[in-house]
C-alpha positions in Angstrom: 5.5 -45.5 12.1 4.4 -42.3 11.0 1.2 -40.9 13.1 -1.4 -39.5 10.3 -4.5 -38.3 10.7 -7.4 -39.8 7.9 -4.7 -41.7 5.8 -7.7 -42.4 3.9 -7.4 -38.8 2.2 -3.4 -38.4 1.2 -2.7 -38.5 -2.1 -3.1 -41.4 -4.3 0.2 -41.4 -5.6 3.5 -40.7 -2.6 6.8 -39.9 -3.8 9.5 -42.0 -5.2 8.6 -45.7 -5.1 11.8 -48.2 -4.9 11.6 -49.5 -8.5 14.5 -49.9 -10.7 16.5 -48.0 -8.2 20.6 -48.6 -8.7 22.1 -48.8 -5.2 22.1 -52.2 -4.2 19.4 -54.7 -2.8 21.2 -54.7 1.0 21.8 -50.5 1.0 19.7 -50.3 3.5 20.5 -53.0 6.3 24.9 -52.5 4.8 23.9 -48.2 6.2 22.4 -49.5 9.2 25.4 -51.6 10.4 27.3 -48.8 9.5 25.4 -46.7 11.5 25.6 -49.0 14.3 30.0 -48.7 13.9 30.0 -44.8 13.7 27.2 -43.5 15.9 27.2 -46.0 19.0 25.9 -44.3 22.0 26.7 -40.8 20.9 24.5 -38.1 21.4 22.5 -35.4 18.9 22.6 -31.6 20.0 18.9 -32.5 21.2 19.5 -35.0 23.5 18.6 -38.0 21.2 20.4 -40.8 20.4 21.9 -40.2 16.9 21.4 -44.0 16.1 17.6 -43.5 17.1 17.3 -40.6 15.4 18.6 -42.4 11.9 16.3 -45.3 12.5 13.6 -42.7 13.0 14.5 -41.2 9.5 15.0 -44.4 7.8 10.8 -44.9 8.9 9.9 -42.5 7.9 11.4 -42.2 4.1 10.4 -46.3 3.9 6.8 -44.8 4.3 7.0 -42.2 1.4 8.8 -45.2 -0.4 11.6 -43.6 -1.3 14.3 -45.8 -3.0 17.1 -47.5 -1.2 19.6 -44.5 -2.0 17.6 -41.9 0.3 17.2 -45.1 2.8 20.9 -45.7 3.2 21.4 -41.7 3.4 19.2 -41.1 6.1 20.8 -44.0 8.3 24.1 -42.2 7.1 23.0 -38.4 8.1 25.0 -37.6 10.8 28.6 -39.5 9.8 30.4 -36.7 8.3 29.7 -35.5 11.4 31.2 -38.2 13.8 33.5 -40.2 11.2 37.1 -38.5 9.3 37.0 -39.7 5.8 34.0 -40.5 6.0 34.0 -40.6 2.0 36.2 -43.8 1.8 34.1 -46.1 4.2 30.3 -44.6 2.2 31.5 -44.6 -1.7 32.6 -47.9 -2.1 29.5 -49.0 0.0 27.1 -46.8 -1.3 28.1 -45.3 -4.3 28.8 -41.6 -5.6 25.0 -40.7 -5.0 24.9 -41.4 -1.5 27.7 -38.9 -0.5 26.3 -36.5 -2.6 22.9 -36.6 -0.5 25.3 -36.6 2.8 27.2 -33.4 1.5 23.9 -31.6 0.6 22.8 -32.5 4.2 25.9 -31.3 5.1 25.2 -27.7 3.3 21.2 -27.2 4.8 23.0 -28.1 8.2 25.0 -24.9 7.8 22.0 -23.0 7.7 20.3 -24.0 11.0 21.6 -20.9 12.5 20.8 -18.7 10.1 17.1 -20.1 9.9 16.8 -20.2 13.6 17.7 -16.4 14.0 14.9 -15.6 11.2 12.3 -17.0 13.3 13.3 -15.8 16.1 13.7 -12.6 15.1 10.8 -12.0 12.9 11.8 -11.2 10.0 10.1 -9.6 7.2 7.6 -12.2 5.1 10.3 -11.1 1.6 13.9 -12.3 3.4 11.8 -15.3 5.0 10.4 -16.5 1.8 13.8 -15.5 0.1 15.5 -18.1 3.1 12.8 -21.0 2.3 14.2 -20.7 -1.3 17.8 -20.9 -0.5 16.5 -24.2 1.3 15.8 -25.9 -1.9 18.7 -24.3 -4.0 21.6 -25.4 -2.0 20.9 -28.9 -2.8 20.9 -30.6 -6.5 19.0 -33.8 -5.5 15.5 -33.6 -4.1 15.9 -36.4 -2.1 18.4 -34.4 0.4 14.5 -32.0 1.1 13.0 -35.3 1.9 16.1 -36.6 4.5 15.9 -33.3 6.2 12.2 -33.3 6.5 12.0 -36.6 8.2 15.0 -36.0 10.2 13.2 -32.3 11.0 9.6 -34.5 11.9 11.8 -37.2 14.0 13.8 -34.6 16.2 9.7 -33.1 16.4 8.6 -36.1 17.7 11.6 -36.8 20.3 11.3 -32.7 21.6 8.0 -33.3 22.2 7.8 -36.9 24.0 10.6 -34.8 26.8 8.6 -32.2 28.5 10.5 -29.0 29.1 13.1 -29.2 26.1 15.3 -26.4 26.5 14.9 -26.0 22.0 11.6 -26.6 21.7 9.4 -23.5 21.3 12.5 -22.3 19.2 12.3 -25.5 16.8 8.8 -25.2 16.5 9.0 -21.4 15.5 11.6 -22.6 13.0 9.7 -25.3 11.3 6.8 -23.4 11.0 8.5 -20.7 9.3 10.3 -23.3 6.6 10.0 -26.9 6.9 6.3 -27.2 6.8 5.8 -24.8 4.1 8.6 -26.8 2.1 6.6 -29.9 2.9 3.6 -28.4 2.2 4.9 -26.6 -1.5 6.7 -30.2 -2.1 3.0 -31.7 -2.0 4.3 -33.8 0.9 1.4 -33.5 2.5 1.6 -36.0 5.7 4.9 -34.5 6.7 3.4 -31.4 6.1 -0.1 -32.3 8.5 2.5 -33.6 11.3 5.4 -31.2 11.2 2.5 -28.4 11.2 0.6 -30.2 15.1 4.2 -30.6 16.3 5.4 -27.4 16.1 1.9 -25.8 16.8 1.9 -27.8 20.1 5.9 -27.2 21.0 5.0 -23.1 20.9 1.2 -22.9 21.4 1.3 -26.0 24.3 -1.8 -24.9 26.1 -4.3 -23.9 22.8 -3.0 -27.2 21.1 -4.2 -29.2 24.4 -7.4 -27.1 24.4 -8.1 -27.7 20.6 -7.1 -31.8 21.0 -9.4 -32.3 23.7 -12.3 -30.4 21.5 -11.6 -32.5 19.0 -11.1 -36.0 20.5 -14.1 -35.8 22.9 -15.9 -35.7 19.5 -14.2 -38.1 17.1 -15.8 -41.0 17.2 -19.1 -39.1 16.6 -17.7 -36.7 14.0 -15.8 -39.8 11.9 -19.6 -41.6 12.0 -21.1 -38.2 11.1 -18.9 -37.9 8.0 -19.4 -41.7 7.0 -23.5 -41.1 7.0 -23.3 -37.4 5.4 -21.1 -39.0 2.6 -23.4 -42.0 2.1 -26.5 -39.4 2.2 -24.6 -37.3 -0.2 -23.7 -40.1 -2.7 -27.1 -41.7 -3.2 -28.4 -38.1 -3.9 -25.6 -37.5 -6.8 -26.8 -40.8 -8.1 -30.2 -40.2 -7.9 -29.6 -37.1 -10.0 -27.2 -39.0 -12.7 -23.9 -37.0 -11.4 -21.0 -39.3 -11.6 -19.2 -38.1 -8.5 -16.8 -38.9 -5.9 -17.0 -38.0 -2.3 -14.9 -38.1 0.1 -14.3 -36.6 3.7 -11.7 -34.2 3.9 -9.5 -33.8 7.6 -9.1 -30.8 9.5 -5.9 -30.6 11.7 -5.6 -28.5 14.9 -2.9 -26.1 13.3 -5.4 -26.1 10.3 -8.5 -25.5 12.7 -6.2 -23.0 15.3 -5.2 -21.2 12.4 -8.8 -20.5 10.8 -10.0 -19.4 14.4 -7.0 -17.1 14.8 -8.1 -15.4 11.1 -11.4 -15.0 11.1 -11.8 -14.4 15.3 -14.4 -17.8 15.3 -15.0 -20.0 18.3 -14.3 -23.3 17.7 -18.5 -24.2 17.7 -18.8 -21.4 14.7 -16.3 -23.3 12.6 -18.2 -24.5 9.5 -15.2 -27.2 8.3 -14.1 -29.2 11.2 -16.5 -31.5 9.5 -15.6 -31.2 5.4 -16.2 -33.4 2.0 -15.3 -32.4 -1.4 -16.7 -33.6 -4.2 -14.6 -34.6 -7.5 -16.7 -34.6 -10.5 -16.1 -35.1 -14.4 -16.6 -31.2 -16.0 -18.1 -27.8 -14.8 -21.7 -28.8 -15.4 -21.9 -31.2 -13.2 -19.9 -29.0 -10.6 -22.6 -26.7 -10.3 -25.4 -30.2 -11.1 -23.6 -31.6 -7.3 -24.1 -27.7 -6.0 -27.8 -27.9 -6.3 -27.9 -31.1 -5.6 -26.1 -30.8 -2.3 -28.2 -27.5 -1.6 -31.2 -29.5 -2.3 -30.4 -32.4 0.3 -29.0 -29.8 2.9 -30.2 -26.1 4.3 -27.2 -23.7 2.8 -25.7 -21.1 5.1 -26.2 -17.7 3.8 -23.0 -15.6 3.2 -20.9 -19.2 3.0 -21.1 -20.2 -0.7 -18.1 -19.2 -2.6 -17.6 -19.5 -6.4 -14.2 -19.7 -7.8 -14.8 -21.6 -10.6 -16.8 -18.4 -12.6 -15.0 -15.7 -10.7 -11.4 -17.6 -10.0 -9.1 -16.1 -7.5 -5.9 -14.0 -8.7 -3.9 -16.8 -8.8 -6.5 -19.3 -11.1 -8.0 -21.2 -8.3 -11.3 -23.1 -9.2 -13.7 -24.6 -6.6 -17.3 -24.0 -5.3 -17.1 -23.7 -1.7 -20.3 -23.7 0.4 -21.3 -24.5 3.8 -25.0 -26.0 4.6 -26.7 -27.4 7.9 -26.2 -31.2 7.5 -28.2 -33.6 10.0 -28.8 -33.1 13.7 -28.1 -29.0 12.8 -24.3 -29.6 12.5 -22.3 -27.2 10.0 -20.8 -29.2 7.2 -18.6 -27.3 4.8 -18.0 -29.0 1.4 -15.9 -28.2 -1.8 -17.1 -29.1 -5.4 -14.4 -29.4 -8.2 -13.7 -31.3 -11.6 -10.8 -33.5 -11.0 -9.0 -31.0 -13.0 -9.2 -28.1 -10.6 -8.6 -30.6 -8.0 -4.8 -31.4 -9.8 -4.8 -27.7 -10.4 -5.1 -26.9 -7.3 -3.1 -29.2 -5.3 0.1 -29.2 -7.6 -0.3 -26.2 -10.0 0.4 -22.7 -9.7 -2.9 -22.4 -8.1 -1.5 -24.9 -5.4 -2.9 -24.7 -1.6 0.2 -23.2 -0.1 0.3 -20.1 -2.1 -3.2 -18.5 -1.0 -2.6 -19.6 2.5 0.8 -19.0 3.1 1.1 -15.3 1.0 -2.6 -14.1 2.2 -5.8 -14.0 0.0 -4.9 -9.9 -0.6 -1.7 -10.6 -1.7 -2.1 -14.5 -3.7 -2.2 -12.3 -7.4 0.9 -10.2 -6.5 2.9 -13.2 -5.5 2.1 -15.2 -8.4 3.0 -12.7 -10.5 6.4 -12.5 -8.3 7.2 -15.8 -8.2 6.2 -17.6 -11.3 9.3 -18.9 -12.3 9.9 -20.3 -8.6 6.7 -21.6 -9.0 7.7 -23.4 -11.9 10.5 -24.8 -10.7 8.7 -25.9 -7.3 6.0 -27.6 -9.8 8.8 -29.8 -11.1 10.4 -31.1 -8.3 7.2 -32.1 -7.2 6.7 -34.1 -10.8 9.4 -35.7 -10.2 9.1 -36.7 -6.5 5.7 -38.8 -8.1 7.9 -39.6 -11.3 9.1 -43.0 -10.6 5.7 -44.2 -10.0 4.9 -43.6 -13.2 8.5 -45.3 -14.6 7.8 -48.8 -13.3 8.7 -51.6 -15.2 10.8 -49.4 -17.5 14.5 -50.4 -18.2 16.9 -50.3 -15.5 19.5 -47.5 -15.0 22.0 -47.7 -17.4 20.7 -49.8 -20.2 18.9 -48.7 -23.4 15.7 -46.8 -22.9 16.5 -46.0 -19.2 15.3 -42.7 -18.1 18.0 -40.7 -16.3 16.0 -39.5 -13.5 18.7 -37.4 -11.0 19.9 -36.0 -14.5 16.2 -34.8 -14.4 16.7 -33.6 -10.4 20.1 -31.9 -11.3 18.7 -30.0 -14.2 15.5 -29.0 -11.8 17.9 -26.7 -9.4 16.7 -23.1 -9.0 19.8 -22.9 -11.5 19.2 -19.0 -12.1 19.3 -17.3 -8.9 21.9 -18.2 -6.1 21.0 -17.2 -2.4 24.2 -15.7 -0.8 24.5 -14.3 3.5 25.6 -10.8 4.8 28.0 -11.4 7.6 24.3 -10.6 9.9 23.0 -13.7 8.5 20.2 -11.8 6.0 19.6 -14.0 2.6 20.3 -11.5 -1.0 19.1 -13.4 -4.0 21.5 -12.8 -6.6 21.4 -14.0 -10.4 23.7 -17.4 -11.1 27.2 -16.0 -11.8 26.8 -12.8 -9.7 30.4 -11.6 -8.0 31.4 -9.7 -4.9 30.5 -6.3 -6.5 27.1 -7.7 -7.8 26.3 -8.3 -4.1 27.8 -4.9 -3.0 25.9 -3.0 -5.4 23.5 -5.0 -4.3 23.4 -3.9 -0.5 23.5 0.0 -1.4 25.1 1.8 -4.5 27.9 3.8 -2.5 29.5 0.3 -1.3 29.3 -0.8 -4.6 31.2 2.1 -5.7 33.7 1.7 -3.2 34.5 -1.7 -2.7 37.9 -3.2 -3.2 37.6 -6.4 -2.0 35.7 -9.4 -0.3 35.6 -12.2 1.9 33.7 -15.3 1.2 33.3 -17.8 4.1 36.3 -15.9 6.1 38.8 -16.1 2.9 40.0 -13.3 0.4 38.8 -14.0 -3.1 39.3 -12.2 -6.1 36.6 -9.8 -6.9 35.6 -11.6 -10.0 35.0 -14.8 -8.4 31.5 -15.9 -9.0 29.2 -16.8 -5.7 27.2 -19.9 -4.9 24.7 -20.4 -2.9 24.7 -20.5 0.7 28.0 -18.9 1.3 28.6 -15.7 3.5 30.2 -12.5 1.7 31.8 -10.0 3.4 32.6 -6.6 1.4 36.0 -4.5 2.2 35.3 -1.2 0.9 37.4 2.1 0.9 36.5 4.9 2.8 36.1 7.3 -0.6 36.1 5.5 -4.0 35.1 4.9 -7.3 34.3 1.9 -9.5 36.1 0.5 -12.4 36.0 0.5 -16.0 36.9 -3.1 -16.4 34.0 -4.0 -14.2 31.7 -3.4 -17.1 34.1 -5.3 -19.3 32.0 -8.7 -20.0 35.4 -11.0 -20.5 36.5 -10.1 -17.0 33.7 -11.1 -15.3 33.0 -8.4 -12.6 29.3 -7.7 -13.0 26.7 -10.3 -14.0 23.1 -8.6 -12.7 22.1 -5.7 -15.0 20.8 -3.9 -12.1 24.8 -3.5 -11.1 26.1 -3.0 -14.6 23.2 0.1 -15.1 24.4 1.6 -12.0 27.9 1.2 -12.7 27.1 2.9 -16.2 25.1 6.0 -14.7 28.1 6.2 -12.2 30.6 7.2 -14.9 27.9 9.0 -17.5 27.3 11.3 -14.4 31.3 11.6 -14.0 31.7 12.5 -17.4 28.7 14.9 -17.6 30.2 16.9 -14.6 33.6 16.7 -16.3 32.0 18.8 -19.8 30.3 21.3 -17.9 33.6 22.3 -15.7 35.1 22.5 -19.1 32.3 24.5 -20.8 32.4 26.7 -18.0 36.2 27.2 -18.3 35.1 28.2 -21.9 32.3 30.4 -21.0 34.2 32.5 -18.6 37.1 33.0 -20.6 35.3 34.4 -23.2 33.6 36.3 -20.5 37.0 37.7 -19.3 37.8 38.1 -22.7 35.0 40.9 -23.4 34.8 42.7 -20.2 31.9 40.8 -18.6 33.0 38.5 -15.8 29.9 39.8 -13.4 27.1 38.8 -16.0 24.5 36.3 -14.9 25.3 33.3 -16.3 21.5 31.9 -15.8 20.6 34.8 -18.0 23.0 34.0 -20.3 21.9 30.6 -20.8 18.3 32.2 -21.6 19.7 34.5 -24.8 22.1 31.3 -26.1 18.8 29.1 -25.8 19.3 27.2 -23.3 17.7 26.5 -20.1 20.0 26.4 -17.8 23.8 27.2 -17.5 24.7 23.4 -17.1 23.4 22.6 -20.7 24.9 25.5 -21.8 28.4 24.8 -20.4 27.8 21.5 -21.8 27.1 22.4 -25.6 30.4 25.2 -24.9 32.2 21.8 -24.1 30.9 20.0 -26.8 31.5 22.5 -29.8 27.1 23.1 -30.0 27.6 26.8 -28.8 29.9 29.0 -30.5 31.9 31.8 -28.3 31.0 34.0 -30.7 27.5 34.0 -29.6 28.0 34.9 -26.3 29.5 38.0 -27.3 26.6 38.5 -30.0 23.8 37.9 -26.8 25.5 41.4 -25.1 25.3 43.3 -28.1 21.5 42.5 -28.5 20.2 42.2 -25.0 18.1 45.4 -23.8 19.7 47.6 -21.3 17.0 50.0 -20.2 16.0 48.6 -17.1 18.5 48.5 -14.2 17.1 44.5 -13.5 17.5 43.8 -17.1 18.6 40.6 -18.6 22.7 39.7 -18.4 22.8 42.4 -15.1 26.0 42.1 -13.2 25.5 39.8 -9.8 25.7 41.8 -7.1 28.7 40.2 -5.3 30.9 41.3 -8.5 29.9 45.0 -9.1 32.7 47.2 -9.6 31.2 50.4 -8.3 31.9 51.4 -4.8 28.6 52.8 -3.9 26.5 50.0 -4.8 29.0 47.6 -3.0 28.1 49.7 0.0 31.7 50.6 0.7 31.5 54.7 1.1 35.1 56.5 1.0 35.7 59.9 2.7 36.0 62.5 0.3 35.7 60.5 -2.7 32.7 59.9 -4.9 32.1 56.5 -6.9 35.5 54.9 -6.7 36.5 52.1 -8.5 37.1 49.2 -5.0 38.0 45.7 -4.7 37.7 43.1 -1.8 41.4 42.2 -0.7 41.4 38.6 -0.7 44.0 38.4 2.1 41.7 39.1 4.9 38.3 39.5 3.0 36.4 42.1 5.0 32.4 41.7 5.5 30.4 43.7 7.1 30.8 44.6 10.2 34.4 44.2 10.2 36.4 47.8 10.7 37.5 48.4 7.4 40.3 50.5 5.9 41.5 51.6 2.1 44.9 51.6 0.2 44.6 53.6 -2.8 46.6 50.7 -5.3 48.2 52.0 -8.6 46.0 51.0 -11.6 43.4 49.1 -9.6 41.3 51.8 -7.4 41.2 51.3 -3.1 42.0 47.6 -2.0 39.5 47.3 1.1 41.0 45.7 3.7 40.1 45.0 7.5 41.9 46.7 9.8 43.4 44.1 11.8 44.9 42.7 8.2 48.7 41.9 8.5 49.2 42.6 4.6 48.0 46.2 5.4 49.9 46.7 8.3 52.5 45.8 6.5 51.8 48.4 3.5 50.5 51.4 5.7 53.8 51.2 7.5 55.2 51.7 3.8 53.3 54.0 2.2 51.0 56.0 5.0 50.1 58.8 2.8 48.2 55.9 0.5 45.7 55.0 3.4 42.2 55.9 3.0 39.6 56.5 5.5 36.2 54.3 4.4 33.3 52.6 6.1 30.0 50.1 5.7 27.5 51.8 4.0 24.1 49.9 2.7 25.0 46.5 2.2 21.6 44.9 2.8 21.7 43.0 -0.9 25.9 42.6 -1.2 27.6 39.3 -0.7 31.0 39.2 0.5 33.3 36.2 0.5 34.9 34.7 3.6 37.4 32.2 4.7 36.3 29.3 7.0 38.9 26.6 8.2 37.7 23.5 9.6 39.6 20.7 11.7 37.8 17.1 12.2 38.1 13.7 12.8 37.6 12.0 9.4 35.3 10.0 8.8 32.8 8.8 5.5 30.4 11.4 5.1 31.9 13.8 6.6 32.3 16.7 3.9 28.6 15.6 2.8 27.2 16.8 6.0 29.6 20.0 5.9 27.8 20.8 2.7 24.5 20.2 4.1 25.2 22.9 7.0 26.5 25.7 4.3 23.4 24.6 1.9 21.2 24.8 4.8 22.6 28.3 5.9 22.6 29.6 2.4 26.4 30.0 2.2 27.5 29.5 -1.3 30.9 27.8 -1.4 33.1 28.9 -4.4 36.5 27.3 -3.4 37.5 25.0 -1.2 40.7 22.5 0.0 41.0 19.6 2.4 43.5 17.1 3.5 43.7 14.4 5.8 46.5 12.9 8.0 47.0 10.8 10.6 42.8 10.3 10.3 42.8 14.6 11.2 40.8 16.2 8.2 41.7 19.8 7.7 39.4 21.8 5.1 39.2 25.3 4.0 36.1 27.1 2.7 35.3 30.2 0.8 32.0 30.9 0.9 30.0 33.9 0.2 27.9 35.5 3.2 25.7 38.5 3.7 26.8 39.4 7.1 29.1 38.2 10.0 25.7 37.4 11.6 25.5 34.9 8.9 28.9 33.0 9.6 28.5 33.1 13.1 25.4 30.8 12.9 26.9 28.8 9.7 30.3 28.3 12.3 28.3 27.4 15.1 26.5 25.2 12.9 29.3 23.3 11.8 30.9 22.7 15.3 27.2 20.5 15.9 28.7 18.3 13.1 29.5 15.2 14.5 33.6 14.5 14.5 34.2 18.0 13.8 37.0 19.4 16.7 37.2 23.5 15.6 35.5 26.0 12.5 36.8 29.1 12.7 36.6 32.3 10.2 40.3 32.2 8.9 
């Protein structure tokens, strides 16, 4: 029999009477026999008897008088389990229903591990709210939350009874962090009460003891207390004409624990271990049974609450207040129309949102959650529906209300709760793929996945999830998505938050593809007229732009005509040498302002050679070339080896003169071990060191990347930090100036 404290105060109304159920009169003692047959003397993974164990479950869903269906499955909970075929020796027995209840068992059972790591591990309050939902979503028939609950409370019961249990501070943790607030959101409140002192006493043994003996040294004298203050208490309310109802309202040692934990209270300074609430007709006479309760009783300052003028964030309505009742004992009680009451217990201002979320955080999560909400408020209409269907035609004849059509149709049918191969829960809208849940985990493994495993087998990437499997993502080590992914009939995307990224991946793509070919344009033109060292920023400032992307990207589009860029030279001032559209300094033609000085000669025309590309301090050399002024060249340069041994008399003497604001371009070849993100963090080290790349190549074998840089440097100083730099990256084996 199930063990509950002050039966006196559950609900009216318990979950799923037995009438006009369809399985037949005998379901019950036909699962038991069967149970008998399969299970025998075979043993749980807890060390109880699995026939016990079904007899205990079978109690306890007889006590929330559930109909002979759920019966029969909870004597049948474990036979897919022990039995092959199991199906052919239940569905002619049972029917269709039963297996699916033993199936849906079958799924939550999958989840024991995962659910067992969360609270072991801690997990953040979002993925252990996320798992409490996949609970209910993996299973279409509300009955399966029920059979799991009692078969949660009864393997409670047995851990407890055997001192030492190897499982039980871990199953306490566990049903602390998701049966009892299922229970409790389920408005099942005596599993709730039980499951709640169960687990608080399998990993709290020693406070649990503490807070029982409190407690039971004082029953007797606290249950006669509460009998006289609600006699006292009535006769006032009638004296005063306020039709009322009074009643004494528990306290449970988790309850009481858990308000001592909160607000750091001894357990004498606790103002509810003795509690009524009073049920009355409309707000007047809320606030008529306030005074009058204040009148009878001294109130306790700083302990009156009112919720019903200022609500809380989530539309709770009570007065709360707490007065000095006979013999000086604290007495807290609760004034409410029966409205608020229903209100409170089963709608969205329900207990178990204010104190599972926090009081801080009871708006935010409302406002989170609503449609969960909604959905929870349902189920729970329907776990008190058949109550309210008695005497109604029977299932299957004219009139007859089709109530696990209504269950099916109550399924958290728009979100699906899928696992990472870790075990972490990602909510996912219904229909969401493989790539929804990549892009869902980070945007670069969306972009580069190419295939997935669900529950260890290949599957198409279009293949829409369901809840409670386990995805694993294959994904290339550089790639990009696909244009059919955003192709509706094809079915790669459902969630708009992957479809959106998806999209900016290829509007960036195609942005960066016009502006290479408006600056293709741009320089052209630039060659065209003789001004390939103007500054292109400049430039974008005379066209009307603001920078040189946009406009590369009007050049691209046809917006900017060519002929404007030319027009921009003709009518930009040249007075000032640091006037708009001056040369850059790494392109300037003149040798003297390059800071190349030539013996004997004054202000000629020099160019890098791009063989060797000299900087400064490198030893230097010229060779006078026809047509094209001295080719500087460093001295150790096998191209000018080669041409001084041809044409000595064309050498030229030169040297480094002021090259303090000159930028010279440099080779760098890089070998590495390749691996993702490896050219990002080479980019890093030449952003960081202010070395401006202007070409580079790379290309892997054999998992051996091989890259080669140009970059632009103001000194040798420069690329000796920038190379040592580089040889800090991680994977890479040798950088070397080329």
């Amino acid at each position: 029999m199930i063990e509950v404290t002050n039966s006196a105060a559950l609900p009216a109304t318990l979950p799923l009477t037995a009438a006009n159920d369809a399985a037949t009169p005998d379901a019950g003692p036909a699962a038991e026999r069967l149970a008998g047959e399969i299970y025998g003397d075979r043993l749980l993974g807890t060390g109880e008897s699995a026939f016990a164990h079904a007899a205990a479950v079978a109690s306890l869903l007889r006590e929330l008088r559930v109909d002979d269906e759920a019966v029969a499955a909870g004597w049948l909970f474990a036979v897919p389990h022990f039995a092959d075929a199991w199906q052919e020796r239940v569905r002619p027995r049972f029917g269709e229903p039963v297996v699916q209840m033993l199936e849906g068992l079958g799924r939550l059972h999958k989840l024991r591990d995962v659910t067992r790591a969360a609270a072991r591990g801690g997990e953040a309050p979002g993925q252990t709210e996320t798992l409490r939902k996949m609970l209910l979503a993996m299973v279409a028939d509300v009955r399966v939350v029920l059979i799991r609950l009692a078969s949660r409370l009864a393997t409670l019961r047995h851990v407890a009874r055997e001192s030492g249990h190897p499982q039980a501070e871990a199953m306490g943790r566990e049903t602390l962090e998701f049966y009892a607030p299922l229970a409790n959101r389920l408005g099942i409140w005596q599993l709730k009460w039980e499951l709640e002192d169960l687990a608080f006493r399998l990993t709290n043994p020693d406070t649990y003891r503490e807070i029982a003996a409190m407690l039971a040294a004082r029953r007797a004298a606290r249950e006669g207390y509460i009998a006289a203050a609600i006699g006292a208490l009535r006769e006032e309310l009638r004296r005063a004409d306020v039709r009322a109802e009074v009643i004494g309202r528990p306290k449970h040692i988790f309850s009481i624990w858990n308000k001592m934990r909160q607000k750091s209270l001894s357990f004498d300074a606790l103002h509810d271990v003795r509690a009524l609430r009073v049920l009355v007709d409309d707000v007047k006479d809320c606030y008529a049974a306030l005074g009058v309760v204040h009148n009878l009783w001294q109130p306790i300052p700083k302990e009156f609450d009112d919720y019903i003028s200022r609500p809380k964030g989530n539309d709770y309505r009570s007065l709360h207040t707490a007065v000095v009742g006979p013999d000086d004992l604290a007495i807290e009680v609760q004034i409410r129309t029966h409205e608020m009451h229903r209100n409170a217990e089963f709608g969205v201002a329900a207990h178990w949102r204010y104190k599972e979320a926090g009081v801080r955080d009871a708006s935010q999560s409302v406002r989170s959650a609503g449609s969960f909400d909604a959905k929870v408020a349902y189920l729970r209409q329907l776990l008190n529906w058949r109550d309210d269907v008695a005497g109604m035609p029977p299932p299957g004849q004219a009139g007859a209300p089709d109530w696990r059509q209504a269950t099916l149709r109550a399924r958290l049918d728009d979100t699906i709760y899928v696992l990472t191969p870790q075990g972490r829960v990602v909510d996912l809208p219904q229909g969401a793929t493989a790539v929804d849940f990549a892009y869902h985990l980070h945007s670069d493994l969306g972009h580069r996945c190419r295939g997935a495993k669900v529950d260890g087998l290949m599957v198409p990437l279009n293949t829409p999830l369901a809840t409670g499997q386990r995805v694993e993502i294959i994904a290339a080590k550089i790639g990009a998505p696909s244009r059919d992914w955003l192709n509706p009939a094809l079915g790669y995307l459902a969630s708009n938050r992957a479809r959106a990224k998806v999209r900016q991946w290829f509007s960036a793509r195609e942005a960066a593809e016009t502006i290479a070919q408006g600056r293709a344009l741009v320089e052209r033109e630039l060659q065209r007229i003789g001004r390939t060292g103007a500054s292109l920023e400049q430039l974008a400032g005379l066209t009307g732009f603001a920078t040189a992307d946009e406009m590369f990207s009007a050049a691209a589009r046809g917006e900017l005509s060519l002929r404007n860029i030319a027009a921009a030279f003709e009518t930009a001032p040249t007075t000032a040498p640091d006037e708009t559209l001056a040369p850059r300094k790494s392109r300037i033609e003149s040798s003297a302002s390059r800071g190349i000085l030539i013996v004997g000669v004054d202000r000629l025309m020099t160019q890098l050679a791009r063989c060797c590309k000299p900087a400064p301090p490198d030893a230097i050399c010229g060779f006078v070339a026809r047509g094209k002024g001295v080719s500087i060249h460093r001295e150790d340069c096998g191209n000018f080896a080669h041409l001084r041994a041809r044409n000595p008399e064309r050498v030229i003497e030169t040297r480094w003169g002021d090259t303090q604001d000159g930028l010279f371009a440099v080779d760098v070849e890089i070998e590495a071990n390749d691996r993702s993100g490896l050219l990002r963090d080479i980019g890093e080290v030449f952003s960081r060191e202010k070395a401006n790349v202007t070409a580079s190549r790379t290309a892997t074998r054999r998992q051996l990347a091989r890259m080669a840089f140009t970059i632009e440097i103001a000194s040798l100083a420069v690329l000796a930090r920038t190379l040592d730099a580089l040889r800090e990256v991680r994977g890479v084996v040798s950088a070397r100036r080329a």
